[in-house]
C-alpha positions in Angstrom: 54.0 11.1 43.8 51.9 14.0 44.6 50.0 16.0 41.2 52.0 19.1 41.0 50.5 21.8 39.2 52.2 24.2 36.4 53.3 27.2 37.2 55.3 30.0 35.9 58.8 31.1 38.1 59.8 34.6 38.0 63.4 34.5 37.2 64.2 37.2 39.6 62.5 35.2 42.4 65.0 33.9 45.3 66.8 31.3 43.9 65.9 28.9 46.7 62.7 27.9 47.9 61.4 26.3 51.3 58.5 23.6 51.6 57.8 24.2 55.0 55.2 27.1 55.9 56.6 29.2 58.9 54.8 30.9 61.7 54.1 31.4 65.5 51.9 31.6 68.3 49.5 34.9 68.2 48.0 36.3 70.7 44.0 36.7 71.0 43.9 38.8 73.7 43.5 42.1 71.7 40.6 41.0 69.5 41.1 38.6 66.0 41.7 41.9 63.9 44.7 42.2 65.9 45.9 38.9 65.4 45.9 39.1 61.5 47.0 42.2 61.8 50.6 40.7 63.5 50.6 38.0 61.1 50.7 40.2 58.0 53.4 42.4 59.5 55.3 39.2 60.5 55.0 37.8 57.2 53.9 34.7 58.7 52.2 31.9 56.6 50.7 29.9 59.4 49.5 30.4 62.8 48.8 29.1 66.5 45.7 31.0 68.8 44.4 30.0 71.9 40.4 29.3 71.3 40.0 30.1 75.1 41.2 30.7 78.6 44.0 27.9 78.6 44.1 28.1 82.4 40.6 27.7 82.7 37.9 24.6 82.6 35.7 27.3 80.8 34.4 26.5 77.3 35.4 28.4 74.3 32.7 30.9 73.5 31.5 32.4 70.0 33.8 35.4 68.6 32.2 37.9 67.6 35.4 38.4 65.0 35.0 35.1 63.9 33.7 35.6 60.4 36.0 37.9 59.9 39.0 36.4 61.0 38.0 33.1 58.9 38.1 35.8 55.3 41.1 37.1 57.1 43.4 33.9 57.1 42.3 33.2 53.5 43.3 36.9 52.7 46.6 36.7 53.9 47.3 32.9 53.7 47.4 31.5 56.9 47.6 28.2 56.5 47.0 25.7 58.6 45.7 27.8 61.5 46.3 25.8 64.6 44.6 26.0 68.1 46.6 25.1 70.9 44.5 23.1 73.7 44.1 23.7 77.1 47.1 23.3 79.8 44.9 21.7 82.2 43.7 19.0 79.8 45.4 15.2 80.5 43.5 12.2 78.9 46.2 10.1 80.8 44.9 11.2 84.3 44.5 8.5 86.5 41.0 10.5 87.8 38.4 9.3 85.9 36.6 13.0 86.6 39.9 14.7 85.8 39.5 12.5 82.2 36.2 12.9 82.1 36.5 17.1 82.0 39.4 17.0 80.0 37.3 14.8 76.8 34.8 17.3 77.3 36.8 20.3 77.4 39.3 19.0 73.8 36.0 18.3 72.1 34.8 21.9 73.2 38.0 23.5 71.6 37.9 21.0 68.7 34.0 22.3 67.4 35.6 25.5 68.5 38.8 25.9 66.5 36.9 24.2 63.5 34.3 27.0 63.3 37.6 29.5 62.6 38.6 27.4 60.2 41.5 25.7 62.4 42.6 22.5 60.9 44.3 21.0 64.0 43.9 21.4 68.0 47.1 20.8 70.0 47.2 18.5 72.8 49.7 17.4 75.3 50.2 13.9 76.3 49.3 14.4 79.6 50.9 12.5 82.8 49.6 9.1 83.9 49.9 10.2 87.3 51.9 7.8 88.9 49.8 4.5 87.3 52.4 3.5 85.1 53.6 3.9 81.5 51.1 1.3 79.9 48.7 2.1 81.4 48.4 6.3 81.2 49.1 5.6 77.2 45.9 3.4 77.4 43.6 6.0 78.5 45.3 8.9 76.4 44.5 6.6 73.1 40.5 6.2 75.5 40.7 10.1 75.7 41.5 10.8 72.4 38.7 8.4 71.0 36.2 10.2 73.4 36.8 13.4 72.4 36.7 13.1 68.7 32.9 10.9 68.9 31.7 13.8 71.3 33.3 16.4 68.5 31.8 14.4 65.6 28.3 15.5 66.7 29.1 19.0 65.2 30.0 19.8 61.7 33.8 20.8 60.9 35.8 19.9 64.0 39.4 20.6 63.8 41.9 17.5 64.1 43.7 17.0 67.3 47.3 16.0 67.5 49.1 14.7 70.7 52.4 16.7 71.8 55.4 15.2 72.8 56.4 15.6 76.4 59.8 17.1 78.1 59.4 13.6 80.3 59.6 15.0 83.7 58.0 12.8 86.1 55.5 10.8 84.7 54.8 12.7 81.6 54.2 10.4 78.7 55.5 10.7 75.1 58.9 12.2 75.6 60.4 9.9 73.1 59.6 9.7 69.7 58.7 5.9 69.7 55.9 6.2 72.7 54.8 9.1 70.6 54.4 6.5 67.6 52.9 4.7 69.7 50.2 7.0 70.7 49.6 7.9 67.0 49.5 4.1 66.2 46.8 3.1 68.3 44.8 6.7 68.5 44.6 6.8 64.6 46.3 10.3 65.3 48.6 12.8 63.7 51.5 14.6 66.0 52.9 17.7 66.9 56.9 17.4 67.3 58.2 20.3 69.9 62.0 21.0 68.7 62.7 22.2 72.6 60.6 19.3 74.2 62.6 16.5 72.7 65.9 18.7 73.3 65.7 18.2 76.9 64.4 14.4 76.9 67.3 14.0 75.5 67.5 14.1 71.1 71.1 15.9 70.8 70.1 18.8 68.2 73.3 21.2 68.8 75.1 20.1 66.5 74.8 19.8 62.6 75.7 16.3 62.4 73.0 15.4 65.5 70.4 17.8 63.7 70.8 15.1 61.0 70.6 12.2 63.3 67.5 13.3 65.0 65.3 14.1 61.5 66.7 10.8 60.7 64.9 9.3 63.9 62.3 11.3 63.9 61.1 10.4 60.1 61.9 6.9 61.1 59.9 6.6 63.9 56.8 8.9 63.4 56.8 9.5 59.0 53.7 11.3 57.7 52.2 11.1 61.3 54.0 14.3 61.5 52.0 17.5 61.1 53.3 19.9 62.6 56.6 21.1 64.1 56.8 23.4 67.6 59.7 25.0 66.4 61.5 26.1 69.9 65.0 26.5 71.2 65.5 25.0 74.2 66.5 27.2 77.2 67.7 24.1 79.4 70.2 21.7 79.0 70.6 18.7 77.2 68.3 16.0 79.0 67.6 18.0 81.6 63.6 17.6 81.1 63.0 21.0 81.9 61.0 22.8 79.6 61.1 26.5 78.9 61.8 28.3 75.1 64.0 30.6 73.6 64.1 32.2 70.5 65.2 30.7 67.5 69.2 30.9 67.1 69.5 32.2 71.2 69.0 29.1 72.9 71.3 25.7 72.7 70.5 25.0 68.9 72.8 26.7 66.9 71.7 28.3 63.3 74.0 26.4 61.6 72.0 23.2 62.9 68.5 24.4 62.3 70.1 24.9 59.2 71.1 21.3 58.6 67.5 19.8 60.5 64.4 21.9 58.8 65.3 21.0 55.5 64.8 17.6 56.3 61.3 17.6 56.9 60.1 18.9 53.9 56.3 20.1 54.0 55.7 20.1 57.9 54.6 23.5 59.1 56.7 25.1 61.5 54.9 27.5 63.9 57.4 28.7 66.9 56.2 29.2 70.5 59.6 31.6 71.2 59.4 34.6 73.5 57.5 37.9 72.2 60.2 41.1 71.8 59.5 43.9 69.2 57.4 44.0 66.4 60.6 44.5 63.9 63.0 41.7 66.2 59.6 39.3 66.1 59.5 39.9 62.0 63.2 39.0 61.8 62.9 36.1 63.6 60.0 34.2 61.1 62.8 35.7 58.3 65.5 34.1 59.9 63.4 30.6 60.1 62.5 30.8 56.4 66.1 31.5 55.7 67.0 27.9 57.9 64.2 26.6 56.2 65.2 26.5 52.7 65.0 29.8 51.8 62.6 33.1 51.5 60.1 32.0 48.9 57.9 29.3 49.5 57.6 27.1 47.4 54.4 26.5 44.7 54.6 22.9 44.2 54.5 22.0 47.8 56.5 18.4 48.3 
């Protein structure tokens, strides 16, 4: 059992309290300052940036806001803050120079994300290109390994975690126990996307299949979780489409989310759902600390 530490509860305070800290993908574009500044008026207590050009091979480069956007996360209470990796990045690639760029390019954005105080980088499984199964998970666990010893050479590196995978074509990692797998034999932590494993096929519509799913999910993956993509799904049932809606508008009902969150007590939530107004984007992170447990977080943590 974890140490809890003492604390005094205001009596007026929400009667319920959540373990999981909720938040969303930020856009950089407009400078750090910016990005803190939609957090706080979000309310958010976690957040997801892009460290650079995710359609790009180019390397992160130094912010000049970076300083300030480190005192700003410990000022509002961002935490973790999570990098997303690039899209072009696949450790599974069957081209050993396609590999080759995409170890440099994750150990880039891991010395990167670390320097603003990210705790984890997010990285997709990748696709192992038509090779086969065994053998693209092979050189994802290779990649992984590569980019953390050419990361180690700098001080403070964020931690990567591998993504599950919608499973079109020959995506790796759509299921939960190739994402095991994967975390098994890369000595890795996971991110779990809500809208990914939708469409390969984890039934979530319903209360009773919320239930079932954190039931497989715990059993197959258990503290290797660290983190939860919290998405609707905009496609079908195992359609292995991807594509995200916003919490509540898509094919998982409130009243599941309701039933699921709860069940993964601790594990961030950070939601890549569809930007709308500043007030409708606010109401949203209220309505998944609502699903969540409730509005107040809780001190003791789980």
């Amino acid at each position: 059992m974890p140490t809890r530490i003492p604390c005094v509860i205001d009596p007026k305070a929400e009667p319920h309290v959540r373990t999981n800290r909720v938040g969303r993908h930020l856009p950089t574009s407009g400078g750090l300052k910016n990005t803190l500044q939609l957090a706080r008026e979000q309310g958010l207590e976690t957040v997801q940036i892009f460290v650079s050009n995710p359609q790009s091979w180019a390397a992160p480069t130094p912010r000049p806001d970076g300083e300030a956007f480190v005192t700003g996360t410990n000022e509002v209470g961002l935490s973790p803050v999570v990098a997303h990796a690039k899209y072009l990045v696949n450790l599974a690639s069957p081209d050993a120079e396609h590999r080759a760029c995409s170890a440099r390019a994750l150990a880039a954005e891991l010395v990167a994300a670390g320097s603003l105080s990210a705790e984890f980088v997010v990285v997709h499984a990748g696709s192992h290109g038509g090779s086969g199964e065994e053998e693209g998970m092979k050189r994802l666990v290779e990649g992984f390994d590569r980019a953390r010893e050419l990361a180690a050479a700098e001080d403070g590196a964020a931690e990567p975690l591998v993504e599950n995978s919608v499973g079109a074509g020959t995506q790796l990692c759509s299921s939960f126990d190739a994402l095991a797998e994967v975390a098994k034999e890369a000595g890795a932590r996971v991110c779990v996307d809500t809208a990914h494993s939708y469409v390969a096929g984890y039934d979530l519509s319903t209360p009773e299949g919320a239930r079932k799913v954190a039931g497989e999910l715990k059993a197959a993956l258990g503290k290797s979780i660290a983190l939860l993509h919290l998405n609707d799904p905009r496609n079908g049932l195992g359609s292995r489409r991807d594509g995200h809606e916003r919490i509540g508008e898509g094919h998982i009902p409130k009243e599941a989310w309701a039933e699921f969150l709860p069940l993964l007590p601790g594990v961030p939530l950070v939601m890549e759902t569809p930007y709308a107004t500043p007030e409708s984007d606010a109401e949203q992170v209220r309505l998944v600390k609502e699903l969540a447990g409730g509005l107040a977080l809780s001190v003791y943590g789980v």
